[in-house]
C-alpha positions in Angstrom: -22.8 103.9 -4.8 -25.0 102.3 -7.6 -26.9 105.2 -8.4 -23.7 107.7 -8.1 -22.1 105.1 -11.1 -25.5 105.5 -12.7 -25.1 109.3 -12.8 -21.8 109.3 -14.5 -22.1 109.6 -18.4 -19.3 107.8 -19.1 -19.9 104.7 -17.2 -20.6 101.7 -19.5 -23.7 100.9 -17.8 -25.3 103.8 -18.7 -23.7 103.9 -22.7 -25.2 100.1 -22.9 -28.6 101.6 -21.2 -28.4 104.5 -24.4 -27.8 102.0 -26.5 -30.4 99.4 -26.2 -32.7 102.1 -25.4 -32.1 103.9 -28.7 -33.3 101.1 -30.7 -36.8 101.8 -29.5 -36.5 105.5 -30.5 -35.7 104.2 -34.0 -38.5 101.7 -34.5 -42.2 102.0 -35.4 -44.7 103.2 -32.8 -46.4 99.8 -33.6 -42.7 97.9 -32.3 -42.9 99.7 -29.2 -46.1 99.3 -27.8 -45.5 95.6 -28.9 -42.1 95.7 -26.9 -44.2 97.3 -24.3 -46.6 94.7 -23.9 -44.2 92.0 -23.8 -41.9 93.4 -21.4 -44.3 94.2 -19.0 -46.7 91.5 -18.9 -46.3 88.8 -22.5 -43.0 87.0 -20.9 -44.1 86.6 -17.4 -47.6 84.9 -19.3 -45.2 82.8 -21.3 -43.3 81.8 -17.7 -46.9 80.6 -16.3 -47.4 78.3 -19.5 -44.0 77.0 -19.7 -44.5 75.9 -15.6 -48.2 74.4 -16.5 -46.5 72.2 -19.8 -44.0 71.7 -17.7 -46.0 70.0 -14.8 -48.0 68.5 -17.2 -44.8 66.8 -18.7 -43.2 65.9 -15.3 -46.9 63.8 -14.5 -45.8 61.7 -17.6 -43.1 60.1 -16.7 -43.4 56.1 -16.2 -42.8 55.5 -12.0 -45.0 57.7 -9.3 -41.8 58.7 -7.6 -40.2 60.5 -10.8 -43.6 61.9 -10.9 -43.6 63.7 -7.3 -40.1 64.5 -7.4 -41.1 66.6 -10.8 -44.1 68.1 -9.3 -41.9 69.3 -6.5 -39.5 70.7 -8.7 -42.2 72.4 -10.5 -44.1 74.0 -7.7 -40.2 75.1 -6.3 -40.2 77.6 -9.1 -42.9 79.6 -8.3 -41.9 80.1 -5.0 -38.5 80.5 -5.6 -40.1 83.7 -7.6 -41.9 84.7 -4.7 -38.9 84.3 -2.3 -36.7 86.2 -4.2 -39.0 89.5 -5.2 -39.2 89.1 -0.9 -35.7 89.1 -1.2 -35.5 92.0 -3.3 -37.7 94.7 -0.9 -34.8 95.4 1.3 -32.3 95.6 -1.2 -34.1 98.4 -3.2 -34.4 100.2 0.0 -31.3 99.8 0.9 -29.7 100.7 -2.7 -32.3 103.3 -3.1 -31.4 103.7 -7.3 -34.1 105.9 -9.1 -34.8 104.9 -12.4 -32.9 105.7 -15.1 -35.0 108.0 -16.6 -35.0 110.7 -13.5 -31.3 111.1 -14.1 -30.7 111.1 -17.6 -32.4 112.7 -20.4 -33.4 111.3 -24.2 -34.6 108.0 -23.1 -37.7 106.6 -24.8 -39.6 105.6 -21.9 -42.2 103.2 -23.8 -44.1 102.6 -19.9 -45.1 105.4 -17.8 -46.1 105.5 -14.0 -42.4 103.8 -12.7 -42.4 105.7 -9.4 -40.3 103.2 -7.4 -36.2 102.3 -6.9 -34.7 100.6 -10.1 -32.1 98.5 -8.5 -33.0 95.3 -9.1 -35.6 94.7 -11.5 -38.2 92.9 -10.0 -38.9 91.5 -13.7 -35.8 90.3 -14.1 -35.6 88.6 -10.6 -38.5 86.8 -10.9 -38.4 85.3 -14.9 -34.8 83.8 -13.2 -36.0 82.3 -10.8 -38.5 80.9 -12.2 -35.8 79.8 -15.3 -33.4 78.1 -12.4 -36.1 76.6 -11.1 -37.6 74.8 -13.5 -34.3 73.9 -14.6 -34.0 71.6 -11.3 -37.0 69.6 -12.3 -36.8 69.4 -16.4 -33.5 70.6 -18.4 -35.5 71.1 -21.6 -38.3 73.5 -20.0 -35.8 75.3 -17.5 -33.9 75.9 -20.8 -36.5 77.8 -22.3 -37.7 79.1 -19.6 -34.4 80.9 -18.8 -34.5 82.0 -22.3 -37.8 83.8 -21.9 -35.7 85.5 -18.6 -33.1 86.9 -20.9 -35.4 88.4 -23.2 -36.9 89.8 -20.2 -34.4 91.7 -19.3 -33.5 92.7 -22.7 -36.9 94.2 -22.7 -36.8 96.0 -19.6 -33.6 98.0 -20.8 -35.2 98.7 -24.2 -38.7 100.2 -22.2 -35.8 102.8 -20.9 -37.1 101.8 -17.0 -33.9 99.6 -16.0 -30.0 100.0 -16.3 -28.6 97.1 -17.6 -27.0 96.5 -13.8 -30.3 96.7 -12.8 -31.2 93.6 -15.2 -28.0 91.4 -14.2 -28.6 91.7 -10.2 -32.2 90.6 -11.0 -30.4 87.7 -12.3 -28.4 86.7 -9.4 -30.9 87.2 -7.1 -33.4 84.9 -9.2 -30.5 82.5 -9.6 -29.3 82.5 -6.1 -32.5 82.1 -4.3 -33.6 79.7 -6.1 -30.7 77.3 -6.7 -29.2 78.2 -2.3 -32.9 77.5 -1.0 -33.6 74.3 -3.5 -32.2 71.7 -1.2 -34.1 72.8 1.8 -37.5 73.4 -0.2 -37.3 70.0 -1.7 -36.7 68.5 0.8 -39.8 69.9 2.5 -41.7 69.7 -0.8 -41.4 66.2 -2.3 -42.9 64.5 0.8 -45.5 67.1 0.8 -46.2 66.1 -2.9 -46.2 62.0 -1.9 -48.8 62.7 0.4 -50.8 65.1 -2.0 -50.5 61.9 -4.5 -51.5 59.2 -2.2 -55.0 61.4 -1.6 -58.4 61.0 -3.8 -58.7 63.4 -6.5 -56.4 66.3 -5.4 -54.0 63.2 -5.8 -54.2 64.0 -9.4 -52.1 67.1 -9.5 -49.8 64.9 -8.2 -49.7 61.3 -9.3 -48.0 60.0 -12.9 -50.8 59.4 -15.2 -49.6 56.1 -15.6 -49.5 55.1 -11.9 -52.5 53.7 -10.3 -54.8 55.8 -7.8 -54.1 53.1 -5.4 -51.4 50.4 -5.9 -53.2 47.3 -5.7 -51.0 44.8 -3.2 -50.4 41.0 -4.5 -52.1 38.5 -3.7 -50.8 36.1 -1.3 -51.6 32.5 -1.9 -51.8 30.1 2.0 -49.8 27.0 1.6 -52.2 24.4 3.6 -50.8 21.4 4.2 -51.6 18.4 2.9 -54.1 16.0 5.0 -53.0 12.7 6.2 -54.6 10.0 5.8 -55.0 7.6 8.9 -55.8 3.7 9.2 -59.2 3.9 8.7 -59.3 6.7 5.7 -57.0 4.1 4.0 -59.6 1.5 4.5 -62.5 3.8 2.6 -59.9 5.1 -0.1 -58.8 1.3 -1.3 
């Protein structure tokens, strides 16, 4: 059904698809094979920095268990990715939507060598998820991180290798798997984490910076009581 809309001229999906994609037939040679670069490999780069600063903030925060819930929120994202590109196998065979350039002509087609189903982008699917995800443990970095996941798909409709549909399923599916499956694979995470943090140096990954490698318990002070004095002690102590 998707790729039979795709085919139509007149849908809007592929008018939006023409027009994104003209903008790369209209800029420098040097724009493109920066657009290129970025859309195939410079965002999903930025996505592994903004998940390292953003475990690296998370260890900073002042208890041990804001700490591990953070990690876990952290290490969610990636695997939220991972989930969801699983996720997305079936559905490209299933939807079996060739790329947009097999069915219509004039697209500037700035990567080569796209030989698989275009419905949904794999790109697309897993910046989101990793945007959502990181949004669960840290606002501020999920933020930007889903920013980097728009631009993403922006990119992948400007390379002339995605329909814009293409682009918004990856989106729900990123968004989806990662926000359904969050409860479950925190729940499984965070005490996973605890125990990582309460180790020797692996505990590290783990453990706030300003939390001790191994709480130090209080010390407990005996109450002795006092010694009576009998008849014959009183004698010596006048």
């Amino acid at each position: 059904m998707v790729a039979g809309l795709a085919s139509d001229g007149s849908n809007p999906d592929v008018s939006l698809l023409y027009d994104i994609n003209g903008l790369a037939r209209s800029a420098p040679a040097w724009a493109d094979r920066v657009m290129a670069f970025v859309g195939e490999y410079g965002i999903l780069l930025a996505l592994v920095l903004v998940v390292l600063w953003c475990w690296w903030s998370v260890r900073r925060r002042g208890t041990a268990e804001e700490s591990v819930s953070g990690v876990a929120g952290v290490v969610w994202a990636p695997l939220a990715a991972g989930i969801a590109l699983l996720v997305n196998i079936p559905i490209r065979g299933f939807v079996e939507r060739p790329r947009p350039f097999r069915d219509h002509d004039g697209l500037d087609v700035l990567v080569a060598g796209k030989t698989d189903y275009s419905f949904v982008s794999d790109h697309a699917t897993l910046a989101m998820a990793v945007g959502v995800g990181l949004f669960i443990a840290h606002k501020r970095f999920g933020l930007a991180a889903i920013g980097l996941a728009l631009a993403e798909g922006f990119c992948r409709v400007y390379m002339g290798v995605h329909y814009p549909t293409d682009v918004v399923g990856g989106f729900a599916l990123g968004t989806a798997v990662a926000l359904l499956l969050a409860p479950v694979a925190l729940g499984l995470l965070t005490p996973l984490c605890a125990a990582v943090a309460r180790s020797g140096p692996a505990g590290r990954l783990v453990r706030s910076r300003r939390a001790p490698a191994h709480p130090r318990r209080p010390h407990r002070t005996l109450d002795l009581p006092e010694p009576r004095l009998g008849e014959g002690d009183s004698d010596l102590a006048a």
